[in-house]
C-alpha positions, -999 to +999 in steps of 0.1 A: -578+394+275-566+365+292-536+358+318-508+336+304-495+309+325-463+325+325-478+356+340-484+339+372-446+328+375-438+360+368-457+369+401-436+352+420-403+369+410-411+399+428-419+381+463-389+389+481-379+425+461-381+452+484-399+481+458-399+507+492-359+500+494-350+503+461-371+536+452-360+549+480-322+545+467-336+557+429-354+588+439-330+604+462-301+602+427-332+614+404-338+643+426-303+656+429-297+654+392-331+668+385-321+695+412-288+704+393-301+704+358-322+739+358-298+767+381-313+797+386-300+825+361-315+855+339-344+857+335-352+837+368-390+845+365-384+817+339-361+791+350-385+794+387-413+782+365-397+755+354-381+744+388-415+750+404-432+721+388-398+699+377-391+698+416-422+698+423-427+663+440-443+634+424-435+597+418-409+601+396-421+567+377-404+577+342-367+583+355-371+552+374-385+531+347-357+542+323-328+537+352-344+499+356-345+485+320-310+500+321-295+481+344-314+452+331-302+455+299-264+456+317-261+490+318-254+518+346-278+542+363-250+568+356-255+560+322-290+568+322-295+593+347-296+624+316-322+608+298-345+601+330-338+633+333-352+646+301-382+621+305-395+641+332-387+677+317-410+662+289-434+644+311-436+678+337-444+699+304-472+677+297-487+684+329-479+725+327-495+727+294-525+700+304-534+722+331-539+752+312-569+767+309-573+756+275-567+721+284-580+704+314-582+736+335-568+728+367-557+747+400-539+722+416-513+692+412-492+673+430-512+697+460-497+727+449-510+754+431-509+746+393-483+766+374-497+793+359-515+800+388-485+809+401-471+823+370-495+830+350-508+815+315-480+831+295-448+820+313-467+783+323-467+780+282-432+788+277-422+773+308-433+739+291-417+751+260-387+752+273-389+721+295-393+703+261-364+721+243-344+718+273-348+679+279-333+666+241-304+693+248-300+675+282-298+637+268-273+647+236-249+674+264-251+649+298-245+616+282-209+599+285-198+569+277-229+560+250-223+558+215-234+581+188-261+565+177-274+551+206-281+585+217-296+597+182-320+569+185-331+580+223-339+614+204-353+600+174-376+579+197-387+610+222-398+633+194-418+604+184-431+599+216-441+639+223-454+645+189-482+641+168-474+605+168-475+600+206-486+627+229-499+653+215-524+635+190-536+614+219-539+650+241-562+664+208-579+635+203-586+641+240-601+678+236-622+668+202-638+640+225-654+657+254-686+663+255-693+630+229-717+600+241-703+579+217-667+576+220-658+544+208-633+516+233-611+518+198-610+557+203-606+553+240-576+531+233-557+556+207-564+584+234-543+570+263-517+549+242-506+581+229-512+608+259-500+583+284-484+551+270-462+570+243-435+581+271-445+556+294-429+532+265-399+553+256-390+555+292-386+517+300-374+513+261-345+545+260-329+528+291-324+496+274-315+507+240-286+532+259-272+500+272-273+481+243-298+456+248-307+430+216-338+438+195-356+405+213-349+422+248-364+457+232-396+435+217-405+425+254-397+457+271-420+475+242-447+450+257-443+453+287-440+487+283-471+492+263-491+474+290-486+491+318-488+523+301-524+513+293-530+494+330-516+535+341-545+553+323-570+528+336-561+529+370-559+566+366-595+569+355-609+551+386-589+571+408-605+601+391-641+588+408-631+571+443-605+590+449-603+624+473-587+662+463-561+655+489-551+615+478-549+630+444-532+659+447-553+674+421-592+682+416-611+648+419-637+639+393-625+662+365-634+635+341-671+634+348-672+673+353-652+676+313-682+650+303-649+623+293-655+591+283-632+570+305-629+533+309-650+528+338-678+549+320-672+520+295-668+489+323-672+497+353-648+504+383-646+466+390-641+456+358-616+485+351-594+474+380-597+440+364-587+447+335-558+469+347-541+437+367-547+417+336-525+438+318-498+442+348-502+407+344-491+403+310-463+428+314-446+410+340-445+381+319-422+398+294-399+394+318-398+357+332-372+348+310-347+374+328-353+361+360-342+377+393-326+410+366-366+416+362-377+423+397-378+457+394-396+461+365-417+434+380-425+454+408-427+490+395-461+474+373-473+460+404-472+497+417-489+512+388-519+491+397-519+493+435-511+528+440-539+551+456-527+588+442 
């Protein structure tokens, strides 16, 4: 892959955006809704499950990605504030069920005890069930001031994005390639576009198409979306080897211990990070024709590639 010219200008639009300032106005809003969205009724052994790992810490990169292309599409973070919501009921059922025993079996995330060691294997399953039920319920009951069919489209798009089609094939193509020496970069490349990139893309996408955004702003968002969902995974995988427990939150090297093949098995770490900034690179360049309306987005792929947890 190679860096467009327009890449590099795009570098340069995020030079004076202070990313530390603005998530810190972002996450505060995302935490209080998120806080408010599960009270704690009958029966609580439930709805505790599923505050213990929605409120569970973490960087909140999906609500935030959705509240930016928002806003850059003219739109309000009150306006999208349900559906980042949802994102991360969907995207903290992904890691409930991931962590299973079943799955990736893991004891620890976000350096906490994994749900169902706290729970147990049954209630971590319906936890996540209900996580995912919970979050379309949330986007079509929060929303106000969004037409109709903006909104069916935000749920049309999600179910797309969890399903078969997005997350779940890429999680099972996942599981039928462990153990295999000859996993194929093609294979590789299905595995994350759908386990990672699939919500990754609906988050940055669902915030624009609330707003209204034109179908040439929703092509480069899709790009840039589908980019740094990719550069995500990457990243992701070398932090799996040179990473510690305690950066991670999580188990370190559960990759090589499940026998995965992961891109730097494939590259290399160097070349991995490489690259991982060459498609940050391209992202950002979706967005050189919005100027200084883009320094978020800007910004939050610069993150995905320099982040250390």
């Amino acid at each position: 892959m190679s860096t467009p010219d327009c890449a590099m200008a795009a570098v340069s639009t995020v030079t004076e955006f202070d990313l530390n300032g603005y998530l810190a106005e972002r996450k505060p809003l995302i935490e209080a809704a998120l806080e408010a969205s599960i009270p704690l009724t009958y029966p609580e052994v439930i709805y505790e499950s599923m505050r213990y790992s929605l409120l569970g810490g973490g960087k909140r990169l999906r609500p935030i990605l959705c509240l930016a292309s928002c806003e850059l599409a003219g739109g309000t973070a009150t306006m999208a504030l349900p559906t980042a919501c949802a994102l991360e009921m969907v995207h903290t059922m992904s890691l409930i069920h991931d962590d299973l025993p079943a799955m990736d079996n893991d004891d620890f995330r976000r350096g906490r005890p994994t749900n169902h060691k706290i729970y147990g294997d049954d209630i971590a399953i319906l936890s996540g069930d209900a996580l995912l039920a919970y979050a379309f319920e949330y986007v079509a009951r929060k929303t106000q001031g969004v037409p109709a069919d903006r909104l069916l489209e935000i749920l049309a798009r999600l179910g797309h994005a969890v399903a078969a089609t997005g997350l779940v094939g890429g999680q099972v193509v996942d599981l039928c390639s462990e153990g295999k020496t000859d996993v194929s970069l093609e294979t590789l490349h299905f595995i994350h576009t759908h386990k990672t990139g699939a919500l990754l893309e609906i988050s940055v996408v669902s915030g624009a198409i609330l707003a209204g955004a034109p179908p040439e702003m929703i092509d480069h968002l899709t790009r840039y979306a589908k980019n740094i969902g990719l550069a995500f995974q990457i990243i992701d995988d070398v932090l799996d080897i040179t990473a510690t427990a305690d950066q991670l939150g999580k188990t370190a090297g559960k990759d090589l211990q499940a026998q995965k093949v992961t891109f730097p098995s494939i590259w290399g770490i160097e070349e991995s990070r490489r690259q991982a900034h060459v498609l940050i690179d391209e992202a950002k360049a979706q967005l050189v024709s919005y100027g200084p309306a883009g320094r978020p987005l800007s910004a939050l792929a610069d993150f995905v590639v320099s982040r250390t947890h």
